[in-house]
N, C-alpha and C positions, 0 to 999 in steps of 0.2 A: 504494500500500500504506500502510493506515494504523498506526504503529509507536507503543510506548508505554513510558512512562520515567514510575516513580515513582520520585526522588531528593528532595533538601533541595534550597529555593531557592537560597541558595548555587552550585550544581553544576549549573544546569541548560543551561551551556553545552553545544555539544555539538565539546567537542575534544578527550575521551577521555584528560583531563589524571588522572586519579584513577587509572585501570587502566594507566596511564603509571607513574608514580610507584611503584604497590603492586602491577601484578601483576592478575590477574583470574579467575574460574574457568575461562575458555577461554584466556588467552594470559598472558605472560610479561614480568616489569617490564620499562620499557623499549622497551612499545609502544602507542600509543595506540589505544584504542578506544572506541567508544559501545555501549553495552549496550542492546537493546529486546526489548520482547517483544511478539507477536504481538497478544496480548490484554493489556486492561488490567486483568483479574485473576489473570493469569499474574503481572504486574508485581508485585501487592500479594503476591502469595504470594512470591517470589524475595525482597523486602524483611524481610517476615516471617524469614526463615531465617538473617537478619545482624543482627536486633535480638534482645535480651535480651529475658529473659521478662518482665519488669515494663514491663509498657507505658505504665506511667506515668511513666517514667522518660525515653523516646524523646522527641527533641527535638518540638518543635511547627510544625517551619516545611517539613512535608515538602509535595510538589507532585506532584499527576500528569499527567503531561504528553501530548500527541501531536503527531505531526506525518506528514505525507501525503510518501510520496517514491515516483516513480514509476520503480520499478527491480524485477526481477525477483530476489531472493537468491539466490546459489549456495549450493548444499547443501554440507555439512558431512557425512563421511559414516563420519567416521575412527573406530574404535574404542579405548574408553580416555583415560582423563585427560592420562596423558604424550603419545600421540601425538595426539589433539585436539588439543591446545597447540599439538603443533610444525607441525601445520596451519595451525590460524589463525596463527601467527606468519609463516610462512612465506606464507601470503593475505596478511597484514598488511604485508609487507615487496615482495612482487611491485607489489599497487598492482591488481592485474589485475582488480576490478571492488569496485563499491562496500560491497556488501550480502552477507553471507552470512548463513545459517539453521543452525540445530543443534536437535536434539528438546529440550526443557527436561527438565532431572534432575529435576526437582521436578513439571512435566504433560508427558508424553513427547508427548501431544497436541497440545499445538500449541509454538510455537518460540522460541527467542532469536535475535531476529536482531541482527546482528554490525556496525557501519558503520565505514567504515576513514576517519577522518579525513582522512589525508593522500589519497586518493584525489582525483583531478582536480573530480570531481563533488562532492564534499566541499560544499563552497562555495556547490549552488545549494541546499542540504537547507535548509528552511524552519526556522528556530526553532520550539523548543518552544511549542504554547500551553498554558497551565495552568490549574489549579484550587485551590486549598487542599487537602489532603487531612488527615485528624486519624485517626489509630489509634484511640485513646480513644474516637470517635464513630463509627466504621467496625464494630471487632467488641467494642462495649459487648453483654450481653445484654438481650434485649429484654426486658419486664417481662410475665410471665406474664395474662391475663385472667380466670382464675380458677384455682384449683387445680386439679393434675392428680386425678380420680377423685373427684371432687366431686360430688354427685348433687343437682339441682334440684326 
């Protein structure tokens, strides 16, 4: 399965040290996790929703990432923010497999999926490889080719 992480280079370990620290929209300070998404424009859009409107403002050192892990996610099936949570946290805390899946609040289509660092398997997940990624050059508007209703 191929899994995907736009973060700051900075972050792009992957030992769930950040949603440790702060907490996460599926689980609870306190517990480590790795955030992915199915698709790598799920990823830009979930980023999208943490940054402020002025994009010109967002640091420049963001990266989008992938990496292959051959595991099957356990479904997520829980309804609601609070009990979601106490799911994953409760996944998070068993250990009882590496991968889990949740519908994205933002593309109910395709998924976040969930990696539990401390999981045994933890250890053979391949680092990130990356890319550069620039907001500013991603959703610049394109320059029109001639006016709209223009007649020739």
């Amino acid at each position: 399965m191929k899994l995907w992480r736009l973060t700051r280079a900075p972050f792009v370990a992957l030992d769930g040290a950040g949603p440790q620290r702060h907490g996460a929209r599926y689980s609870s300070p306190g517990k480590p996790v790795v955030n992915f998404t199915s698709e790598a424009a799920l990823a830009v859009l979930v980023a999208l929703r943490y940054l402020q409107e002025d994009l010109s403002t967002v640091e420049d050192d963001f990266v989008l990432g992938w990496t292959e892990i051959d595991c099957v996610a356990e479904s997520i099936v829980s309804e609601g923010d609070e009990a979601r949570r106490r799911f994953v946290d409760e996944w998070l805390d068993s250990r009882r497999s590496l991968l889990a899946a949740v519908p994205s609040m933002v593309l109910p289509e395709a998924d976040i999926v969930l990696m539990n660092p401390q999981h045994p398997e933890a250890s053979n997940v391949p680092p990130l490889v990356t890319r550069a990624f620039s907001f500013a050059q991603t959703l610049h508007t394109p320059p029109m080719l001639g006016k709209l209703g223009k007649q020739s």
